[in-house]
Structure formats: structure tokens, C-alpha cells
C-alpha positions in Angstrom: 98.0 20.3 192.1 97.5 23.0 194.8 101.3 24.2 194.3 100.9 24.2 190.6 97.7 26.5 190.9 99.4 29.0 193.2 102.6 29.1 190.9 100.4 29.4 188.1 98.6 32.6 189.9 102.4 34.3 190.7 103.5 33.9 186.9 100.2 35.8 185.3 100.5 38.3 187.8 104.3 39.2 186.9 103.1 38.9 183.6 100.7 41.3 183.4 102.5 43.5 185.7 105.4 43.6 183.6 102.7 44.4 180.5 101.7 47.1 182.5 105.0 48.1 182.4 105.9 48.3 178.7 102.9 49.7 177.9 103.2 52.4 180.3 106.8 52.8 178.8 105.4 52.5 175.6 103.1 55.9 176.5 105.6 57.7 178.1 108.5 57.2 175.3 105.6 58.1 172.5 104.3 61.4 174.3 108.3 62.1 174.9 109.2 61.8 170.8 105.7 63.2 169.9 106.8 66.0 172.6 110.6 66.3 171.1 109.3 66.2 167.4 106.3 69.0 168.1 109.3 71.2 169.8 110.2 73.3 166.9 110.5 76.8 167.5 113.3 78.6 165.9 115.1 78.7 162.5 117.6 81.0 160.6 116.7 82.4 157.6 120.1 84.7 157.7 123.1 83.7 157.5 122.8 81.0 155.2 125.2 78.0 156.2 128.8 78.2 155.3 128.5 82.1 154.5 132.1 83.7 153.7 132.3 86.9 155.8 135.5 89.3 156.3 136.8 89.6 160.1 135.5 92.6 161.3 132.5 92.4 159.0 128.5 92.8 161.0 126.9 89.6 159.8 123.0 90.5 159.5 121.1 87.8 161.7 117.6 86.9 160.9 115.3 84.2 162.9 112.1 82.5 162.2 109.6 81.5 164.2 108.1 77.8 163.3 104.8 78.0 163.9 103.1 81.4 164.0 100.6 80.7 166.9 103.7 79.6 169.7 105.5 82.2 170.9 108.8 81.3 173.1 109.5 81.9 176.3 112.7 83.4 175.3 115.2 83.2 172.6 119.1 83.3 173.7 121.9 83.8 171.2 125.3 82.1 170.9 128.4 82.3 169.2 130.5 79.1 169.6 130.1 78.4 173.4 129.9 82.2 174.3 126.7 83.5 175.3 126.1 86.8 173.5 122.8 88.3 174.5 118.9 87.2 175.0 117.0 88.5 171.6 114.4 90.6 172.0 113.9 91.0 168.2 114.1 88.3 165.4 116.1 90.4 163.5 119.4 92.0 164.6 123.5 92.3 163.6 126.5 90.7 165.2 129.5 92.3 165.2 132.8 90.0 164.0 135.7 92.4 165.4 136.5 90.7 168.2 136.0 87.0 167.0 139.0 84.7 165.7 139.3 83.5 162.1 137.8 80.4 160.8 135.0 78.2 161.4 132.3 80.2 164.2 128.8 78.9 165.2 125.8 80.7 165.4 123.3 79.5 167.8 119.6 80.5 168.7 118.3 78.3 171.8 114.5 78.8 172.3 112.9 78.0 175.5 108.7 77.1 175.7 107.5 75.7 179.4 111.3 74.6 180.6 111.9 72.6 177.4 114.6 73.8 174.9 115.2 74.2 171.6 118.4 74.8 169.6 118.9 76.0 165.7 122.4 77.0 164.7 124.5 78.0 160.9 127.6 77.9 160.6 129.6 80.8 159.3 133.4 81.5 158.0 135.2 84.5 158.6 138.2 85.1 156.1 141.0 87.7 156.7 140.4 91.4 156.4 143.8 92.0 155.1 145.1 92.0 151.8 148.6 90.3 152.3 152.0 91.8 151.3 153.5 90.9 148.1 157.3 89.9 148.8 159.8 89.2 146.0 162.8 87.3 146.1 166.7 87.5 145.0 168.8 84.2 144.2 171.9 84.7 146.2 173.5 81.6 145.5 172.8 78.5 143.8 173.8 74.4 144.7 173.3 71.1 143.7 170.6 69.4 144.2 169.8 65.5 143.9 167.3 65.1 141.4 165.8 61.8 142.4 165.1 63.9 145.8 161.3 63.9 146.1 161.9 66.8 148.4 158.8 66.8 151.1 160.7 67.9 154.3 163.7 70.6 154.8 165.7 71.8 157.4 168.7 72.8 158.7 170.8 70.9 161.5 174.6 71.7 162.2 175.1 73.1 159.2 173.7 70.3 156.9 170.4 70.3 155.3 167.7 67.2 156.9 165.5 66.5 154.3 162.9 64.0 153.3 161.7 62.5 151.0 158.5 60.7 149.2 157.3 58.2 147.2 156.7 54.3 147.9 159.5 52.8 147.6 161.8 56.2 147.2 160.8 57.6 151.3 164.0 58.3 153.0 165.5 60.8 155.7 168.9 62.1 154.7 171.6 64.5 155.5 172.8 66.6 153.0 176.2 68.9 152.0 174.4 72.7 151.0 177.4 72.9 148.7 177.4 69.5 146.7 174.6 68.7 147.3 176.4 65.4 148.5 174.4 62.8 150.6 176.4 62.2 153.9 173.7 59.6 155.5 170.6 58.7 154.9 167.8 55.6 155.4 165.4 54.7 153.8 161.7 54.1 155.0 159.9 50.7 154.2 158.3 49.7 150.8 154.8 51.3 152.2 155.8 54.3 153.6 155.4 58.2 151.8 157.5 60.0 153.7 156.2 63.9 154.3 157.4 66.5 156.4 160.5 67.0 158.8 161.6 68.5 161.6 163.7 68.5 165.1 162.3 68.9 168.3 164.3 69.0 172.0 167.3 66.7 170.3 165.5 64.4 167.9 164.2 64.6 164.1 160.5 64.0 163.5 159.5 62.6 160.1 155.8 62.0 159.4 154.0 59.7 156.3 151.3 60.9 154.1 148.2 58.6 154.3 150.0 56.0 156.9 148.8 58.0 159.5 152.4 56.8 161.5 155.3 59.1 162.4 159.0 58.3 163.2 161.5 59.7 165.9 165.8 59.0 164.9 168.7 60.0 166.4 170.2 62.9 164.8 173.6 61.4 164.7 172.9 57.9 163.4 169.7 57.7 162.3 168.3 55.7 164.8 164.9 54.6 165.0 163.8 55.7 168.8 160.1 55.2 168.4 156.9 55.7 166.3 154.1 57.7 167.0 150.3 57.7 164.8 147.8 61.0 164.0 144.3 60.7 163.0 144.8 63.2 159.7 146.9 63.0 156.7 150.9 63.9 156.8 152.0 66.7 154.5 154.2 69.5 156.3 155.8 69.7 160.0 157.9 72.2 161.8 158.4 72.9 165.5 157.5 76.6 167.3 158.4 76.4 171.0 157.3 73.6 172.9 154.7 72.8 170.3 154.8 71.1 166.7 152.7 72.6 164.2 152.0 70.1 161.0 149.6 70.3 157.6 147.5 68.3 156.1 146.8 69.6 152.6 143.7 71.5 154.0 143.8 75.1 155.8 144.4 74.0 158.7 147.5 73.9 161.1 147.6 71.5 163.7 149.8 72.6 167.2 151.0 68.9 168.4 152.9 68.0 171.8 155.2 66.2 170.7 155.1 63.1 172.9 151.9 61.6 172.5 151.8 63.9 169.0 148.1 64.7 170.5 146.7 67.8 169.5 146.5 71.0 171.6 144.6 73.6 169.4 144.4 73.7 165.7 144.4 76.9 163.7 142.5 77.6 160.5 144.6 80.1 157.3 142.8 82.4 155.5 143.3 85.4 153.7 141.5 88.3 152.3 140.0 85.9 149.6 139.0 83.0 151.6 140.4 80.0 153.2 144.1 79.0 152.4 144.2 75.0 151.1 147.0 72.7 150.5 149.2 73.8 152.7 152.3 71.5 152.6 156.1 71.7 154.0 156.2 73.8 156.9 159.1 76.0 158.2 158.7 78.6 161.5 161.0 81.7 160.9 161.2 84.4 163.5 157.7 83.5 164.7 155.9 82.9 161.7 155.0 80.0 159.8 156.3 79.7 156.4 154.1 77.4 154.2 154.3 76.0 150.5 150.8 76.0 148.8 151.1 72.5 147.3 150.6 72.6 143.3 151.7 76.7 143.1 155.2 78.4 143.4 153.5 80.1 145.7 155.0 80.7 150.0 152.6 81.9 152.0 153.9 84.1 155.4 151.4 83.0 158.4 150.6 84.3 161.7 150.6 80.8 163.8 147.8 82.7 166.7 145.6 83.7 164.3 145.8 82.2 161.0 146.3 85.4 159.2 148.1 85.0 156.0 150.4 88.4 156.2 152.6 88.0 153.1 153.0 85.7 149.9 156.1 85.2 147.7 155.6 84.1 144.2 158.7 82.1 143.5 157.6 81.7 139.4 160.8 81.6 137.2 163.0 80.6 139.8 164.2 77.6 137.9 164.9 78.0 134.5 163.9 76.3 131.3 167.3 74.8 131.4 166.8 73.1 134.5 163.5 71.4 133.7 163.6 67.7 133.2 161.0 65.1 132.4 160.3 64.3 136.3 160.4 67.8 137.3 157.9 68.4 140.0 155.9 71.1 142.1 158.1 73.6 144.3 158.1 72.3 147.8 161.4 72.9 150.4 161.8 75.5 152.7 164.6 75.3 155.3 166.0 78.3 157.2 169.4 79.1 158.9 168.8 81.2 162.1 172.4 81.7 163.0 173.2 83.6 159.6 169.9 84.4 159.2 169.8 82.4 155.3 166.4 81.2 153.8 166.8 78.0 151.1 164.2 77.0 149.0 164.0 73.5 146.8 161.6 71.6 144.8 160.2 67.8 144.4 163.4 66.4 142.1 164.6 70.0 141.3 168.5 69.6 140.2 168.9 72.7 142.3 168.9 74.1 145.8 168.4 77.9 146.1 169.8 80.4 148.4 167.0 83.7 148.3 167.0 86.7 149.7 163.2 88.4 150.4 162.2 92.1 149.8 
């Protein structure tokens, strides 16, 4: 009876201390949120989120203050990670000159008694220069296989690598410029929509388009070495040093490493109107990356450091009337011969393969 009272007496005690406990909790988590929610110091009423603005451009920056009667400590301004200056004024102008195309963040981080709080607006910055108009000359002309749903091009030992989409259709081939002839080929499973193409250090890379899975051959029998999988879609690939650089039918070029295919920096296109979208099959030539904008005869000439669109060729008219069939599709095909310095352009089941010369 005795040992049943005195157990009795240790359990109400650890009862109501742990009571104690939550309730103390309880106090301290509800003057912590009614703290956090009461902390509201700063806003933007300029820019206005998402704001287009040309590089170079002073983007007029305007705070407000939450609550008239609380004044911050101080107010400290940010763009991206970079700490720009403490503001002494709510209103004031940041200069773009020396920032980098694309996406930037504006950030205002007030301080009141050692707490913090942070307001930020997003902003765009678009090219400042208007790019170059390039036009083209046909220098020769060859066959091309019209039930070649051309998404990937390039040249390899003389022969065209190209692939191909559509369930059921995806395939990686080698090609004869001249006949148009297919030397080799194989063809991807049932599920597969094969996308862009490429080599890098003695293997071809062919990527999917919503599969989100990649494969690696051997260039002289098609081989399958090894898969690889990306977190984005699959529309255009090319290589630029040690580095692959693919699409994904937004503005945005992804630099790869080519192992693990995991991603070192992305780059955002723009040009003098705005952000460059659908950009498909991908080729580099002499340092620049040369991009179809997907639903457009339209190539657009990129800087790959700074997303720059620098020149555009309109490739309208390039095949004729004549050569128009029922399942003609979009232009889309860009392959380049660095040793004799040749460009060749193609399109989704285009009966023709073009040799052009740009102005």
C-alpha cells in the first residue's frame, strides 16, 4: 500500500512537471510566431515583380515602410547574394551595367532590436543589343530521308549523326551527305522520343524528350555503353569544351559534365526584345552556340557566357513549294564541318539536306 502511495506521488509529479513543460513551450512558441508575424518592416513598391528591364538600364527602386510608427534599425540592400549598400533613403536607383543577363534578385533586409526582416522582387534584364540580321546562300543541295524526324545533327568522319523522334520512329543513325543513304543506324525502344545529339571525348550522346533518360554508343557500332537521367526535358545538345550545353524548349541553356550529366551553371537567352524560348537542336561553331527556335525558321547566334543573342538568320523559303509534303514539319538540323569550315541545315522529314553559306 505504502509503495503504491509513493509511486503514485513520483507519477503526478512527472506529470505536472512535464505540463509545466508544454505549457511553457506553448508560451514561448506563441510569443515566437506572434513575434515573427508582428516583424514586418519593409516592402517594395518599385520594381514590380518580374519587371523587363534592358542590361545597362538604372532600375528605379522604391521601399515601404509597414507600419509608420517603427522605424528600422537599418535597411541593407541586395542584389542576388551581393551586398550592394546600406540605404539611407527609401527611394534610390541601381545601376544594371555591370550585372549578367537573366533572372536577378532584389533584396531589402531590415533589422529592428537584432531581429531581421527580408522583402525581395524579382527582376529580368533582357539584352541591350539589337542582333545582327544574317542571310544565307544554298550552296549545295542533298537528299534527305523524309521519314527522318530530324531532332539531332552533327558531323563525325565525314558522315552526318543524326537523330531522330517520335514513339516508335526514335533512332540514332549515320548518314551519307551525298545520298542521303543510311549506313547504320538503331533504333530506340517503343517509349523513347529521341532529341538532341552530340559527341563528347570519343562517344555520341543522344538525349529523350519527356523520359528524362539519356544514352551513351560507341561511335563505330552503336553500342549501348551506358544511360544517364536529367531532371528537365530533352530538346537540343551540343558539346563546347569540357562541358555539354543542352535545351529544354525554354531560354535556358544548361552547361552539363558529362559524366554524371549534373549541371555546372545554366545560362539564360535573351535579346533586345525579351527572353529567347523554345530553343531546340543545338550546334557550337567557332565558340558560339547556334540554336533553332522551335516552331520558326528562325537560328539564333548566341554567346554561351552571357546569353546574348548576337545574330539571327531567317531561313524562310529555303525549301520550296515543290518540296512540301503532307508530313512536312518545322525546320530543325544544324550540323557544322570545322575542317572545311561547311554549315548544313535540315528539317523534321524535310526531303532535303542543305549546304548554306552566311553573310
Amino acid at each position: 500500500m505504502k509503495k503504491n502511495f509513493i509511486v503514485t506521488i513520483i507519477l503526478s509529479a512527472v506529470l505536472l512537471t512535464m505540463l509545466a513543460c508544454t505549457s511553457e513551450n506553448s508560451s514561448q512558441n506563441k510569443q515566437a510566431q506572434k513575434h515573427s508575424e508582428t516583424l514586418q518592416l519593409v516592402g517594395f513598391n518599385k520594381p514590380i515583380n518580374g519587371e523587363l528591364f534592358s542590361l545597362g538600364d538604372n532600375v528605379e527602386v522604391s521601399l515601404r515602410l509597414k507600419n509608420d510608427s517603427i522605424a528600422p534599425d537599418s535597411i541593407v540592400f541586395f542584389v542576388d547574394a551581393e551586398r550592394i549598400n546600406r540605404v539611407s533613403e527609401l527611394k534610390f536607383s541601381q545601376s544594371t551595367a555591370k550585372l549578367s543577363l537573366g533572372t536577378r534578385q532584389l533584396r531589402a533586409t531590415a533589422w529592428l532590436n537584432g531581429q531581421r526582416q527580408t522583402a525581395s522582387v524579382g527582376i529580368k534584364l533582357k539584352s541591350n543589343v539589337e542582333p545582327t540580321k544574317l542571310t544565307y546562300k544554298v550552296i549545295n543541295t542533298y537528299p534527305h530521308d523524309i521519314n527522318a524526324y530530324t531532332q539531332g545533327l552533327f558531323l563525325h568522319d565525314g558522315n552526318l549523326i543524326e537523330s531522330t523522334g517520335q514513339k516508335g520512329m526514335s533512332s540514332l543513325r549515320r548518314v551519307e551527305i551525298k545520298t542521303g543513304k543510311i549506313l547504320q543506324s538503331v533504333n530506340l525502344e517503343r517509349q523513347y522520343f529521341g532529341e538532341g545529339t552530340t559527341m563528347f571525348d570519343g562517344e555520341i550522346y543522344q538525349i529523350t524528350w519527356t523520359s528524362r533518360k539519356g544514352f551513351v554508343y560507341n561511335p563505330d557500332t552503336f553500342d549501348l555503353i551506358r544511360t544517364f537521367d536529367y531532371p528537365t526535358q530533352g530538346w537540343g545538345l551540343t558539346t563546347m569544351g569540357d562541358m555539354l550545353i543542352m535545351s529544354d524548349g525554354s531560354n535556358i541553356l544548361y552547361f552539363l559534365e558529362p559524366k554524371t550529366f549534373s549541371e555546372i551553371k545554366r545560362v539564360e537567352v535573351f535579346d533586345n526584345n525579351g527572353p529567347v524560348n523554345q530553343l531546340n537542336e543545338l550546334e557550337l561553331i567557332n565558340g558560339k552556340v547556334y540554336a533553332n527556335v522551335y516552331l520558326t525558321d528562325k537560328v539564333v547566334v548566341i554567346d554561351p557566357s552571357t546569353g546574348v543573342v548576337e545574330s539571327e538568320i531567317d531561313f524562310t523559303g529555303l525549301l520550296s513549294d515543290n518540296d512540301k509534303h503532307r508530313n512536312i514539319d518545322v525546320l530543325n538540323g544544324i550540323a557544322w564541318d570545322s575542317k572545311s569550315q561547311r554549315l548544313f541545315v535540315t528539317g523534321k522529314n524535310w526531303p532535303k539536306l542543305f549546304e548554306v553559306e552566311l553573310n
